[in-house]
Structure formats: C-alpha cells, structure tokens
Phi, psi and omega in degrees: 000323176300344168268344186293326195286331179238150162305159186257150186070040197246006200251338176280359168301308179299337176286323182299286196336306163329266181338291163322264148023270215257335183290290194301310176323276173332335180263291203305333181246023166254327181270340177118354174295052214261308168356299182290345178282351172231006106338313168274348151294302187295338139327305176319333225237042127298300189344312211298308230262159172049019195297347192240352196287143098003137184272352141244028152271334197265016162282321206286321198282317180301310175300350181286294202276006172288321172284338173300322162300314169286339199286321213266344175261340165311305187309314169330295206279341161260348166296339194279325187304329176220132193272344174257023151293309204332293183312292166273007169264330135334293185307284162324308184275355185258326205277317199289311172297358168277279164330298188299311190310298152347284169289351168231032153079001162320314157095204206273173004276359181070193151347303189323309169325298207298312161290331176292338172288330163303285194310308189320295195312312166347324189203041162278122183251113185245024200300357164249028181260191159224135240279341187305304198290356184281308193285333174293331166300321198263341163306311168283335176297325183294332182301330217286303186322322170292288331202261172002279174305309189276358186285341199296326181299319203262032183222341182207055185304355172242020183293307177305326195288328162315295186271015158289305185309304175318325204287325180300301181297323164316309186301300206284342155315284137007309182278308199306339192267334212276122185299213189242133202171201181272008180243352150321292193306310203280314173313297156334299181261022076021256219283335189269350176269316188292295169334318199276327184308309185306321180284343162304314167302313194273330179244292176319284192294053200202082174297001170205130195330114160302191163268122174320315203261017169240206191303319193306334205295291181334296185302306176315324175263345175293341193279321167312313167343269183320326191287327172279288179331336182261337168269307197295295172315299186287018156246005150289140188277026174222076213318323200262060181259168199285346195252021207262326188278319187269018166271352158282302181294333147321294167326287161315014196234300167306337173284343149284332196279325188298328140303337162280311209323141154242172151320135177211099173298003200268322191286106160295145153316128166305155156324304185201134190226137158345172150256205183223172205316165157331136202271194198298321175283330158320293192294309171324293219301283196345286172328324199268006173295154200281114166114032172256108190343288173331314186283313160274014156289314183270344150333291193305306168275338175275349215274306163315318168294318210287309185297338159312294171308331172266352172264324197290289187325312195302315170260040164094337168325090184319290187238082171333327186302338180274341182259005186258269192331313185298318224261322176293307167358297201261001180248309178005300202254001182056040162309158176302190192265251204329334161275310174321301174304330180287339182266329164254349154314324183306281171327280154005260177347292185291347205278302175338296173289327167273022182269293164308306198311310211277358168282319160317288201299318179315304165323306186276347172059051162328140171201177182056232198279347196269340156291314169305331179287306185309312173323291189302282181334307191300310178293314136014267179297302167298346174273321165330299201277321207322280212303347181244312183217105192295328178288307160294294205306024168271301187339295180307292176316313176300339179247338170321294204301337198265333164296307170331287170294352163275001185046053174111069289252021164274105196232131174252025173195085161295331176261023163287316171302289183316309189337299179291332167279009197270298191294357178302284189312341176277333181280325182293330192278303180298323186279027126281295192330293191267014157265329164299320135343269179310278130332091185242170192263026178138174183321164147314130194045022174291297183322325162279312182279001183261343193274318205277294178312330167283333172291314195310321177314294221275341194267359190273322160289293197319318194266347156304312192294324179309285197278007149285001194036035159215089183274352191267358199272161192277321161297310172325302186274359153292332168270320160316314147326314206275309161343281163341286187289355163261001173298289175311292197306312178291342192261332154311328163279318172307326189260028144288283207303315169320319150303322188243168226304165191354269181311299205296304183290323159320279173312330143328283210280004189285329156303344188297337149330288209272353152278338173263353157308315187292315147358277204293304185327277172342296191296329213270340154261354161292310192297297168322308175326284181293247202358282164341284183295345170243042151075038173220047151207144191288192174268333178313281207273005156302320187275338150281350161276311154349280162312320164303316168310302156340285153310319199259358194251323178277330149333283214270000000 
C-alpha cells in the first residue's frame, strides 16, 4: 500500500535530497552556526534538478542552477534593505526563471525553487551574515549537491542514457500492445515522446563526442531499433495486425539489453541517427513568440507574484514570500485551468496540515543531529510522495520550509506565525488562480489553431523531401525533427485547453477531428520517412503514399 504513495525508483532522488539535507544542517551546527547551515540547504535543493540528465550535461545544469540560487537569495536579502522593492525584484526573478526553465526544458521542481529562494531571502535571519558570505553559503550547499548528484558517473557513467532508452522501449511496447481507440492516440505520443526524450540523452545532451564504438554507440543503435518498430507500427494500415505482438515483445527485449549494453566494440555507432530537441537559441526565439506557453507562464507569474506580495501586505502580513511562493506554485509550470486549480486546493489542504506537523515538531524544539535527521526525514518523504499525491508532500513542504525559514524552527510564538502562513498561502493560491484567469494565451482555442497551423508548415518540407527521395539527407532530418516537435507542441495545446473553463474546452474539443487528423497525418510521414530511408518501403509505394499525403495535407 505504501507504494501506491510514490513512483517506484523514486528513492534515490529521496535519498540524495536527504543526504544534502541533512549533510548542511549538521555542518552550520558543528560549526555554531546553524542559520548558515540553513542557508546551505537552500543550495542543497539543486540535488532536486535534472536527475534524468547524461552526467556532463547534468554537470553543466546543476552548476546553472547552483548560482541561480545563491544569485536569487542575495538578490532576496538586498531587496529586503528597502521593502517596497521586495515584491517586484521577486516578481522579475521568478518570471525570468520561469521562462528560461520552460524554455530550455529544465523540468521540475523548475522555476518554484529559484523564486521561493529569492522570496526567502527576504525575511531569512541572517542580519550577522553579509550578503557576499550569504551567497557563499548557498553556494557551498550547492556545490556539496553537485558533489552528490555527480557520484553515480563514477559507478554507471551511462546510466541516464540506459534508462532513457529503457523507458522508450516500454512506451513503444506499450503502444505496440494498445488496441486502436483513443487509447491508442495517447499510447503513440507516449511512446514517441520517450523516444524523442532518449534521443535527447544519446544526441542532444552531450557537450562532447562518445566513442563510436562505445555504450552510448550500443544504446544508440537499440534506440534506432525501438525508433523503426514505432514507425513500422504507426504505418501499419491494420491496427490489430498480427506483427504488433512480436514488435512487442521486441521492444521489451531491448529494454533489458539496453540494462546490460556494456562496452561492446563489435556494435558500430548507427550512421544517421534522429536529431534530439531544438538547440537553446533556437528553443529561447520559439519561447519568445507571441501566445508561447513559456512567455505566458511567465507573464503569469510574474504578474501574480508582484500582486501577491502586495495583497499579502495589504493585510499586514509581515513576511509576504509565502504568498509570492504559492501563487508561482501554482502557475509556474503552465498547468492547465483544472490542474492549476487542483495545486492549488492540494497546497491549502496540505499547508493546513503541514501547519500542525510543523507546530509539533517546533514545540519539541529539535536541535544538533536530531534536527538534521528530522530535516532528512522531512526532505525524504516529500521527494517520495511529491510526483503521485502532490497533497501529502506539501504537508513535508510546509514544515521543512517553515524550519528553514525559522533557522531550525525555534520561534518563540509559533502561533501567531503559522496563522499567518496559512493566510499567506490562501491569498497566493486565489491570487494565481485569477491570474490564471486573467491572462491568457488569446480567444478560446487560438492556441490549438496557431498550433495546427504551424504543423500544416512543417509537413510540407518533410513531405518535398519524401518525394525527392531525400529523407536521410542533414536537412531532411532537420525538418523531420521540426515535424515532430510541433506534433508535441499541438497536442500540448490541446491538452491546455481542453482542461480549461467553459468556453476554452468547448472550443478544444469542437477541434479535435482536426487535431488528431493533423497527429496522424504527421506521424504516418515520419513513419513513411523512415521506411524509405531503411529500404523497407518500395519506391512504387513511397509514391503512393506521397500522394496520399498530398490529399489528406489539402483535407487539414
């Protein structure tokens, strides 16, 4: 039952966090310190980033977000010297960390960290540090987290790139298994969203060349494997065909050797390989377009933080950052209207509860090593439960964070204090809510039709290039690629919209023909793409399929 509360293979994130954790507490209270020792927790919630990463791409993101951190609580505690800066230099830094996160793909915990470590510095008490020994402090917790996060290169240096690949081959089993419905459409882009994620790992995420002939070259050709059994499937024209059980069990077979793959010199690197997402100047110009999910996560938070911090004031509310923290919370990552709502009743709830836990734990007034454990339990526990019920681990978040911000939870009238964050957060949470609202990304369903249009763009080099018969060419697989990626981006807009109040989901679903036409059209000329290029579709029917293409691209 107890498994049911966390994803499985969830523990060694919880065990780093720990460790980090609990490693800075224990040192600020081996040195006398302890403020500094929780101070160097907040560097620690680098350990949290990138956990999925190739180990010297995930070298290069922890150290981004390790200075981001230290950058963002200097900035926090000199925004505090004149208080009616607090709010928008909050604001400003949580929207530009929203954005860069968004756009280059950063992942959880995202942006949220970066600004609640701004918003913190506000009302942290550090008045006998100086803010240079502050950033330093927060620095060194990130370096230890880097230290940490980076020991697995010296036991498995290919391990993330394993399990992208492993992850793939499940999806594309999965699909392979899924009869044909609507549960099809989602198993597909499934399975074509892990695949693209793997090739990211094996191509993108790689600041220097492998060795041909070594695991990445091995991983690289099982995932080419997995990438033809996933074409071969969506172009087959008999959903339930007969060849659908052994590209399954195929699928699941790589997904063990790719758990195995060793040095193997014998496997050469394939020849032309996907490419993997848009490279960073690329994905920012995207990010800055006008009605681009990113620019409006960040529109959104900061426009919510800045208001947040000044409504938490308007009612007396001493240390505004909890209501700045809620409100990016709940916008941050550009959930949907229905999901947006659910994070934040979820936040409330759990805030509630973790109010009491941290009212307890305050009471018995934990000190030395037996706060640092409790610190590691707490930091534990929310990384376990956050990602399957997001509602407990706020519980943990709340009272880890109220320890923090408390330098070790010794307070000497906690219930005046909890009181106020319970009202912080309800005020951060309605105010994102109606920023969420307020700020949108254009009429009901323009976002599915700007989407839809931009896929009608991208299918037209990919389908010149078929019938010119150069789909293997560096430009080819550069529009292929481009395809692809606006297949995620349309299906990513349907399902905002779809999610959200009345009219927008009305309007979603009256698109939807023409978003799962547009889908399928796409895949089934990626799919085509490859057949062509591995000789396993003649030239007679690349040119009826050409045609066919042709027709169903003036049809959408």
């Amino acid at each position: 039952m107890l498994q049911s509360l966390w994803v499985p293979g969830r523990w060694p994130v919880a065990l780093r966090a720990a460790v980090c954790t609990g490693a800075c507490v224990a040192g600020g209270w081996a040195a006398g310190d302890l403020a500094a020792g929780f101070l160097a927790v907040i560097g620690a919630f680098t350990s949290l980033y990138a956990s999925d990463r190739p180990y010297l791409n995930r070298a290069a993101v922890l150290a981004g977000v390790a200075l981001s951190l230290a950058a963002a609580v200097v900035a926090g505690i000199e925004a505090h010297r004149a208080p009616v800066l607090a709010a928008p230099v909050v604001a400003l830094i949580a929207a530009a960390a929203t954005f860069l996160s968004a756009a280059l793909r950063i992942g959880p915990p995202g942006a949220y960290l970066i600004a609640l470590a701004c918003a913190a510095g506000t009302a942290l008490p550090t008045a006998h540090l100086g803010p240079w020994r502050i950033g330093a402090l927060v620095l060194a917790g990130g370096a230890f987290a880097w230290c940490v996060h980076m020991a697995g290169a010296l036991f498995d240096p290919r391990g993330p790139e394993r399990a992208a690949v492993r992850r793939a081959a499940e999806a594309v089993a999965a699909f392979c298994e899924t009869p044909a419905g609507l549960h099809a459409v989602h198993a597909r882009h499934a399975a074509a969203l892990a695949l693209h994620e793997a090739w990211a790992a094996l191509v993108a995420f790689r600041p220097v060349a492998g060795r041909p002939d070594g695991v990445r070259a091995a991983l690289r050709a099982l995932a080419l494997e997995l990438h033809q059994l996933f074409a071969a499937r969506v172009a087959a024209a008999d959903p339930a065909a007969a060849q659908a059980v052994p590209a399954a069990a195929r699928a699941r077979a790589i997904a063990g050797e790719a758990a195995a793959v060793r040095r193997r010199p014998g496997r050469p690197a394939p020849g032309r390989v996907p490419l993997g997402p848009p490279a960073a100047g690329e994905a920012l110009r995207e990010a800055l377009a006008p009605g681009a999910p990113a620019r409006v996560a960040a529109v959104r938070v900061g426009a919510a933080a800045l208001l947040a911090g000044y409504a938490a004031g308007a009612f007396g509310l001493e240390r505004v950052y909890w209501s700045i923290a809620a409100a990016v919370l709940v916008l941050h990552q550009g959930l949907a209207w229905r999901r947006a709502v659910r994070r934040a009743g979820e936040r409330i709830v759990g805030t509630g509860a973790g109010l009491v836990l941290a009212a307890g734990l305050i009471a018995l007034r934990p000190a030395g090593l037996v706060l640092a454990a409790v610190m590691m339990a707490l930091q534990a526990v929310t990384e376990l439960t956050v990602t399957r019920r997001y509602a407990l681990a706020v519980v943990f978040i709340t009272c880890s964070a109220l320890m923090v911000s408390s330098g070790g939870g010794h307070v000497a009238d906690a219930g005046p204090l909890l009181l106020a964050r319970g009202g912080d957060t309800v005020i951060g949470c309605l105010v994102g809510l109606i920023v969420h609202l307020s700020v949108s990304p254009g009429p009901p369903a323009a976002p599915i039709r700007r989407e839809l249009e931009r896929l009608r763009a991208a299918v037209r080099p990919v389908l010149d290039r078929l019938a010119a018969g150069e789909v293997a060419l560096d430009e080819a697989r550069r529009v292929r690629r481009d395809l692809q990626h606006r297949i995620f981006a349309l299906d990513a807009a349907y399902d905002v919209e779809v999610s959200g109040p009345g009219p927008r989901r009305r309007g979603a679903e009256d698109l939807w023909p023409q978003v799962a036409a547009a889908e399928r059209l796409g895949y089934r000329l990626l799919a085509a793409c490859w057949a062509a290029e591995t000789g396993a579709a003649a030239p007679a029917d690349t040119a009826a399929s050409v045609a066919e293409f042709e027709t169903a691209l003036a049809e959408l």
